[in-house]
N, C-alpha and C positions, 0 to 999 in steps of 0.2 A: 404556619408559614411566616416569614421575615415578614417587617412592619418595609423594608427599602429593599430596591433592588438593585442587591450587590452580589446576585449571581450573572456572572460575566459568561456569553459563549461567542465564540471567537470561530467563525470560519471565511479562510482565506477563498477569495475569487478565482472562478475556472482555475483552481492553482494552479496544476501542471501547465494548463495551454498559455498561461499567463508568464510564468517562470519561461516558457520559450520565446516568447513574445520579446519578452524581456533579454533573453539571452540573445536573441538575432533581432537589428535595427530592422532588417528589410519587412520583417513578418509582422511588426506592430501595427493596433489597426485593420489587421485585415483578420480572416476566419483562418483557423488552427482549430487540428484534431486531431487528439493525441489518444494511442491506442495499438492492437496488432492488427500489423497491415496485410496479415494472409487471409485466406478464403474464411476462415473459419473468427477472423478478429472482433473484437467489440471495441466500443470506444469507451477509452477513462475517462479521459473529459474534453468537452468543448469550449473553444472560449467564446464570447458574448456573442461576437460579429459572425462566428461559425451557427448558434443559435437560434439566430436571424431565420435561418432556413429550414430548421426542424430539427436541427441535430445535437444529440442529448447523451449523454453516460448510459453507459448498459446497451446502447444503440448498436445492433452488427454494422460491422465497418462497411461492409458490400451497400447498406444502406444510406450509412451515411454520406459517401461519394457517388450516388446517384442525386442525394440533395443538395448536396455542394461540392458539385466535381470540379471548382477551382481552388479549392482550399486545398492549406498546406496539412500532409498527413505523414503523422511523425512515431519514430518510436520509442517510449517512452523512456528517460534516463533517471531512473532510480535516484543516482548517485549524488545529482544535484537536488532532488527532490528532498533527499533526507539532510542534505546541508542545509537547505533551508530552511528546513522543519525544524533543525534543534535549533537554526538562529534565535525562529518565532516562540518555542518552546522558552529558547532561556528569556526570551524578554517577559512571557507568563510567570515563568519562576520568579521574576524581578518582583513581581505584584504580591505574589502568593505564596507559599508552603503547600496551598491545596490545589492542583492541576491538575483535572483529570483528560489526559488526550484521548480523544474518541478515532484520530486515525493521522496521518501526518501532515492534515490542512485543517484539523477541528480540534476544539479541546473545552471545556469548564474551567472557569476562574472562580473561587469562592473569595470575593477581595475583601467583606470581613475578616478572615482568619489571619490575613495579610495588614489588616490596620489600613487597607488601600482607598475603602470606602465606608460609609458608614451613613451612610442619605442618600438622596436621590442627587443633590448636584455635585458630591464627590463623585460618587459612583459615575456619573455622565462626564468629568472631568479625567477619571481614569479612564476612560473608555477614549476618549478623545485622543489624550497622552498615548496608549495603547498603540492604536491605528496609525499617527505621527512618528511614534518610532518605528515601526516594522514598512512602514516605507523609504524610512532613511536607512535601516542596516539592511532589507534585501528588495527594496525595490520594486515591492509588490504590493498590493491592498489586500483587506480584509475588512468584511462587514461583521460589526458588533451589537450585538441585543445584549442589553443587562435587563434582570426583573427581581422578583423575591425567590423565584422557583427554576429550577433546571428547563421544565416544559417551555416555563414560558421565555426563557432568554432561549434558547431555542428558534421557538417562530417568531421573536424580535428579531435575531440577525438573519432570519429569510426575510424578511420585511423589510431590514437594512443594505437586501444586496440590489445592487452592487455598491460597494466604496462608500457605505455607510454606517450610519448609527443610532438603533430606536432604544427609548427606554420605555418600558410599559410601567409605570408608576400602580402601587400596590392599592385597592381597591376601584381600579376600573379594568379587570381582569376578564370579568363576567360579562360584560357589555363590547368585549372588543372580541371572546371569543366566540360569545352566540352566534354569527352569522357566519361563521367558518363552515366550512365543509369538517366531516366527521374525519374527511384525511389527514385534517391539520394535526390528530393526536396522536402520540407514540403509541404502537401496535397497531393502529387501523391500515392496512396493508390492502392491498385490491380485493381480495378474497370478501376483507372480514365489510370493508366498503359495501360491496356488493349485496352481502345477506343483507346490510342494514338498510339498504336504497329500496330491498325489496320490502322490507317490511316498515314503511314509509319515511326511515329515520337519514336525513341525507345532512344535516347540521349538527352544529355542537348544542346549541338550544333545544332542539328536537330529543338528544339524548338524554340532555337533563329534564324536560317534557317526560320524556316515556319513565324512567324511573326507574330503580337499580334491581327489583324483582323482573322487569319485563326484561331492561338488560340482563341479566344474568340467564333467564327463561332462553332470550336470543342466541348469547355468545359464550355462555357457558359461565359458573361460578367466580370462578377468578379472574379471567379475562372481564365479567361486568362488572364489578367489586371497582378494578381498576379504571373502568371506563367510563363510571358513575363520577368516582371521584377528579378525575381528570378534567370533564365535562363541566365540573362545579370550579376548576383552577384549585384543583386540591395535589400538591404535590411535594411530598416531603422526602426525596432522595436527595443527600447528601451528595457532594463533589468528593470522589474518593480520588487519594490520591495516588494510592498505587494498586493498579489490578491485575488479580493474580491468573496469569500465566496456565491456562489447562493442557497447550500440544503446543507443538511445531510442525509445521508442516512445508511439505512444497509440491506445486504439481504442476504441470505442462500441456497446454492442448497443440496438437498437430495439426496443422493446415491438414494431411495425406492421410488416410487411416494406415497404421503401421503392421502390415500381418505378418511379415519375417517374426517368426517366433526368437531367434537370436537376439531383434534386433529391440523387440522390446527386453528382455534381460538386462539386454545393456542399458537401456534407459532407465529400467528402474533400478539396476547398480548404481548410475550417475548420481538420480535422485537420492537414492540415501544418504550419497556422499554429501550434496548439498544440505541437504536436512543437520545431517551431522554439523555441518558449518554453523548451521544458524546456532545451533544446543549450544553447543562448545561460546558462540559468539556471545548468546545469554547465560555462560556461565550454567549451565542445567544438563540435567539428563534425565532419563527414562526409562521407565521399563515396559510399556506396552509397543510393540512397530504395528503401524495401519499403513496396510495396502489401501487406495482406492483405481480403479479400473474403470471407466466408463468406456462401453462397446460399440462399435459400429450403430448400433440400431438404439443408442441412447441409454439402453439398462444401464446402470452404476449399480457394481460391486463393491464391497468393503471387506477386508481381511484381515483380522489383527493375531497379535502372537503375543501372550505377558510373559516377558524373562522374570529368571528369580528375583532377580534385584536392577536396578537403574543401572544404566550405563548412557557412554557418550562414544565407545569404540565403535568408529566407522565400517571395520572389520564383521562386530556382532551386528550392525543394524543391517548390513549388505546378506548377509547369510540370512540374519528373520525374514526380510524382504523377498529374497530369491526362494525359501521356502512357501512362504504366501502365497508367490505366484505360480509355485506350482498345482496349485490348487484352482487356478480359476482359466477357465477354457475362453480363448482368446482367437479363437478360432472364429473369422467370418473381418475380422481388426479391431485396432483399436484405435480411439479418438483421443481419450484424457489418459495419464497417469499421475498417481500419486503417491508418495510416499510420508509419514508422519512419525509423531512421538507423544506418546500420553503418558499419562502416570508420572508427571514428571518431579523430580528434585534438584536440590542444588549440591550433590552430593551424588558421588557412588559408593554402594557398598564395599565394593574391593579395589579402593583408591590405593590404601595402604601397599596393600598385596601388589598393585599393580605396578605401585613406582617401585618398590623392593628388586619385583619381578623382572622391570626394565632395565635395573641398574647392573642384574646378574647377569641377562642379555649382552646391557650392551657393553660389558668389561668379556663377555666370552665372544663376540663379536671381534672387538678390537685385536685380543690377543689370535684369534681365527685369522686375519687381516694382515697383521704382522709373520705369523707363520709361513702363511701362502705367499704373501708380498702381491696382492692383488686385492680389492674393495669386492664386497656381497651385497646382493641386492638385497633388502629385508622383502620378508612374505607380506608386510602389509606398506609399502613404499609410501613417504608425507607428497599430498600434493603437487609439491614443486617438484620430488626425485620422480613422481611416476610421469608429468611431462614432460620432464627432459627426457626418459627414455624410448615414451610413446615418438617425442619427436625424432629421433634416432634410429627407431623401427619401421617408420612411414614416412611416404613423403608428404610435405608439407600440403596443407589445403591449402585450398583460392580462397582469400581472406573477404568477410564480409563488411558491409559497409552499407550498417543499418540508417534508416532516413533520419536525419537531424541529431547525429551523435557528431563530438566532435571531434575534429581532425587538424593536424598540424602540416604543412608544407616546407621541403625546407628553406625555402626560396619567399614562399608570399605567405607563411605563419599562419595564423590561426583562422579556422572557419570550420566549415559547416556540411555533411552529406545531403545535399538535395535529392541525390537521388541514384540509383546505380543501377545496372544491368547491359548487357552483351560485353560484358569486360571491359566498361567504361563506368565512371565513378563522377559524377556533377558535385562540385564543392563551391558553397558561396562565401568568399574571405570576408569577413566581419566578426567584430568582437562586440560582448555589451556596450562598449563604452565608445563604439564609432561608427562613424555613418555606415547606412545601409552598402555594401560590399560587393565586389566584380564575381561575376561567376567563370569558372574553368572545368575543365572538362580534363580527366587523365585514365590512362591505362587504371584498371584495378590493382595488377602487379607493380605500380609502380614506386621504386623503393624508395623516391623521395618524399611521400605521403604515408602517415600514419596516422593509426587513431591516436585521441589523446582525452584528457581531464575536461570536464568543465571546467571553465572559468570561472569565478564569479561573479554576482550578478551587479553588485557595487563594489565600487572601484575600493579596493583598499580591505575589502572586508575578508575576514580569516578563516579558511575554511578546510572542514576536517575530512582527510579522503581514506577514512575509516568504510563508509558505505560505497566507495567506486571499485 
């Protein structure tokens, strides 16, 4: 293990409930809970003052508004989320080459590799520098642990939250984590808690007490191997900096169990399409499609299909998928679906073939076009032609007008959905950068109101609406 600790972890505060906070003056200060707001919702995160009351991540939503039925309950916006994440991200890059993100409010700094630190008071001076800048470009905190070891910066920046900063300095490791609970170590999970509580073992001292034969006796070979060593502050995993990619996935739970047997089809055509989005977005494809299914009564099904070769055609992954599901009896409804990609590469086998194939397409297309003096629909229509003619064939929906997205007026500008239902839409006009804002009240139809962008969260700062 390092003689200094210059392993840096970084996780930002309540981030999402905070990034709203942030985004709306009225909401700072008071509890936010960000999450799905139907019967079936959980919450992503709560911010501090929301906490206050019991209410936690993972939390069903139905419960959380029973512990704080005054707080604000929002649905979450992605799109600002991942702006923020690469801000925080590139200021990690600034430190290091070695950045491994754990999710897009977490990450590993190895600031060795980086020349960033190299002792205990650089390393506490970059961490400071750190925290100082990501409140200047977006406006929000983050607590930072630095140590010798991934574990233990880790349970440094839980130690440092909120809007702080510990450093565990390298040989008093042992002595800060003997008195921990055994949940303080990576894989002790409530399950493995549990066996251990029963057979007397409820601290980290107690583990390294019983001994890596009894643990292993306990929790099995390699799970004790690892939770001997851990126990002792023994941890030599590297901050990798890039990790490799095994699926793609996307899946959807339903407030309604869904039994129109049509009407799942179409969702899981939707989902592939979306799946296909992300491939295509990482530049990847694949050759395994996985159905997942969870039923009325809880069982989860999985169904997968291996093509010859990797693809990223929306086309092939909609036909694997609609096969899959003929396979699995959906009778009684359904709650979850899911659709996926394994096997994945950065490459297709019949890339060649296929741009060839298109170009011969779409020169006999054209010339098809010209003859007739009238345009063809293609068999497999791009996103934008198959909307435009879905909307040409149906008439339009009543447009939604999710809690806390934003919205543009054309009369009073930018602000906020508080809240909508009986064909009435509650908007609170306020920006990041002004006082807390008038609320109005309009028709849902009403054409002078539309969704719009986030803002961003500091004034001036440049942001990429690749993820909106």
């Amino acid at each position: 293990m390092r003689t200094a600790p210059t392993i840096l972890h970084l996780d930002m505060d309540a981030f999402f409930a905070s990034a709203e906070q942030a985004a709306k003056p009225s909401l700072r200060g008071k509890a936010v809970v960000v999450g799905g707001l139907g019967p079936r919702g959980v919450v992503a995160t709560a911010s501090y003052e929301a906490r206050v009351f019991g209410v936690h991540s993972a939390m069903p939503m139905a419960q959380a508004r029973r512990l704080a039925p005054n707080a604000a309950y929002l649905v979450p916006r992605f799109s600002l989320y991942r702006e923020v994440s690469e801000q925080v991200m590139g200021l990690l890059g600034a430190l290091s080459p070695l950045v491994e993100p754990l999710s897009l409010d977490e990450a590993f700094v190895d600031l060795e590799a980086g020349a960033a630190a190299w002792d205990e008071a650089s390393a506490r001076l970059a961490g400071a520098k750190l925290r100082a800048d990501i409140r200047a470009v977006t406006g929000l905190t983050g607590s930072v642990g630095l140590a010798a070891s991934k574990m233990l910066a880790k349970i440094a920046s839980e130690q440092a939250k909120p809007d702080g900063l510990v450093v565990i300095e390298p040989g008093t490791e042992r002595a800060l984590l003997g008195p921990m609970s055994v949940r303080t170590l990576p894989g002790v999970g409530p399950a493995t808690g549990d066996h251990l509580r029963r057979a007397g073992i409820t601290t980290v001292d107690e583990i390294a007490e019983a001994g890596e034969d009894e643990l292993v006796r306990l929790v099995g070979k390699a799970h004790g191997h690892a939770l001997y060593a851990m126990a002792l502050a023994h941890d030599e995993r590297p901050v990798v900096a890039e990790r490799e990619t095994k699926s793609v996935s996307v899946e959807d739970t339903y407030d309604v169990d869904i039994h129109d047997r049509m009407r799942v089809g179409l969702e899981v055509q939707r989902l592939a399409d979306r799946c296909v989005r992300r491939l295509r977005d990482a530049g990847l494809s694949g050759r395994t499609i996985v159905l997942k299914v969870r039923r009325y009564d809880f069982s989860t099904l999985t169904r997968s299909e291996t093509l010859r070769g990797p693809t990223d055609d929306p086309g092939v992954v909609r036909e694997a998928a609609a096969r899959l599901l003929e396979a699995v009896d959906t009778t009684g409804g359904v709650r979850l679906l899911g659709v996926g990609v394994s096997g994945l590469a950065d490459y297709t086998q019949e890339d060649l073939f296929a741009q060839a194939q298109a170009q011969a397409q779409a020169q006999a297309l054209a010339e098809a076009e010209a003859a007739a003096g009238e345009s063809a629909l293609p068999e497999h229509p791009d996103e934008q032609g198959a909307e435009e003619v879905a909307a040409e064939q149906a008439p339009p929906a009543e447009r939604r007008w999710p809690a806390g997205h934003d919205v543009r007026h054309v009369e009073y500008g930018h602000g906020w959905v508080q809240g909508s239902g009986l064909g009435r839409v509650t908007v609170r006009f306020e920006t990041p950068y002004s006082e807390p804002g008038r609320v109005r009240t309009f028709r849902t139809d009403d054409v002078a109101l539309e969704l719009a962008e986030p803002l961003p969260l500091v004034r001036g700062a440049v942001c990429d609406r690749r993820g909106g």
